[in-house]
C-alpha positions in Angstrom: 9.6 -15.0 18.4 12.8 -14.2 15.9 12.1 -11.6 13.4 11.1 -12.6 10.3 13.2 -12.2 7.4 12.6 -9.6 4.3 12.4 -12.6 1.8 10.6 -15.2 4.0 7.7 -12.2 4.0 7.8 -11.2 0.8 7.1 -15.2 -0.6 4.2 -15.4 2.2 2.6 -12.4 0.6 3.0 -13.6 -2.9 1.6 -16.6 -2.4 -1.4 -14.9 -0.2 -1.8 -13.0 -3.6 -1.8 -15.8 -6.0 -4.2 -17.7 -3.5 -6.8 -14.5 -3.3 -6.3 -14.2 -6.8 -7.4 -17.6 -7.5 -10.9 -16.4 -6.4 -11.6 -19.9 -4.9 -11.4 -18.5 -0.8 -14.8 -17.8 1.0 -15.5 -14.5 2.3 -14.1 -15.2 6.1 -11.0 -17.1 4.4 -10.4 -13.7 2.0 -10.7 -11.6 5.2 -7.9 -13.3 6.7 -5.9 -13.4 4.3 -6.1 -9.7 3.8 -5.7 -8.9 7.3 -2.6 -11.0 6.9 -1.3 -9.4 3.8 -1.7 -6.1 5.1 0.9 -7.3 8.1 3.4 -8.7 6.0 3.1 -5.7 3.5 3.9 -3.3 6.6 6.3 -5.6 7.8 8.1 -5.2 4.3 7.7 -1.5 4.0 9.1 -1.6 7.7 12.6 -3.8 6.5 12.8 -1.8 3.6 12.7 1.5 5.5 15.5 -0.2 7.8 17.6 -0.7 5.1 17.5 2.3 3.3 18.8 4.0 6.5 21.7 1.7 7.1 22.6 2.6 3.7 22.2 6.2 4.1 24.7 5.5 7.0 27.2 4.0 4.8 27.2 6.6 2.1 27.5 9.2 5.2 31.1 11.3 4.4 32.4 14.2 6.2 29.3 14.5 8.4 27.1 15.2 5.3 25.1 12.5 4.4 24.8 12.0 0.4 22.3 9.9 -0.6 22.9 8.5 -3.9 19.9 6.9 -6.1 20.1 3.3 -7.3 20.8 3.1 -11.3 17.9 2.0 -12.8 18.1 -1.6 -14.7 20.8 -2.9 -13.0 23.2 -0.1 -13.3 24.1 -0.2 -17.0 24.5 2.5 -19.1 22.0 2.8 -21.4 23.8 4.9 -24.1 
C-alpha cells in the first residue's frame, strides 16, 4: 500500500472530527472513529517529524546544524 500523503490525512481526520462532532454516531461508530483518528493523528505527527528533519538537513552548514525557527504569521515584520 503507497504511503499516504500529509494532506490526504490531515482532511480524513478533519472530517472524522466534524462527523464525531456532529454527535449523531453510535457508541461502536464513535469508537471507530477514534481508533481511526488516533492513526491518522500519529501518522501526521510522524510526516511532520520527517519533515522537520529534512529541514534540519538543509539548514545544516559547516557540519553544525543551525536550526532556525519559522517567523510567526507568515514571516512579516510586525513593527
Amino acid at each position: 500500500m503507497a504511503k499516504e500523503k500529509f494532506e490526504e490525512a490531515m482532511a480524513k481526520l478533519e472530517a472524522l472530527v466534524r462527523k464525531m462532532e456532529a454527535g449523531e454516531m453510535t457508541l461502536e461508530e464513535s469508537l471507530k472513529a477514534f481508533e481511526e483518528g488516533v492513526r491518522l493523528s500519529r501518522l501526521c505527527a510522524n510526516r511532520l517529524d520527517e519533515a522537520e528533519r529534512r529541514v534540519e538537513l538543509l539548514v545544516r552548514e559547516s557540519q553544525q546544524l543551525t536550526v532556525q525557527p519559522f517567523p510567526e504569521h507568515g514571516g512579516k515584520d510586525e513593527s
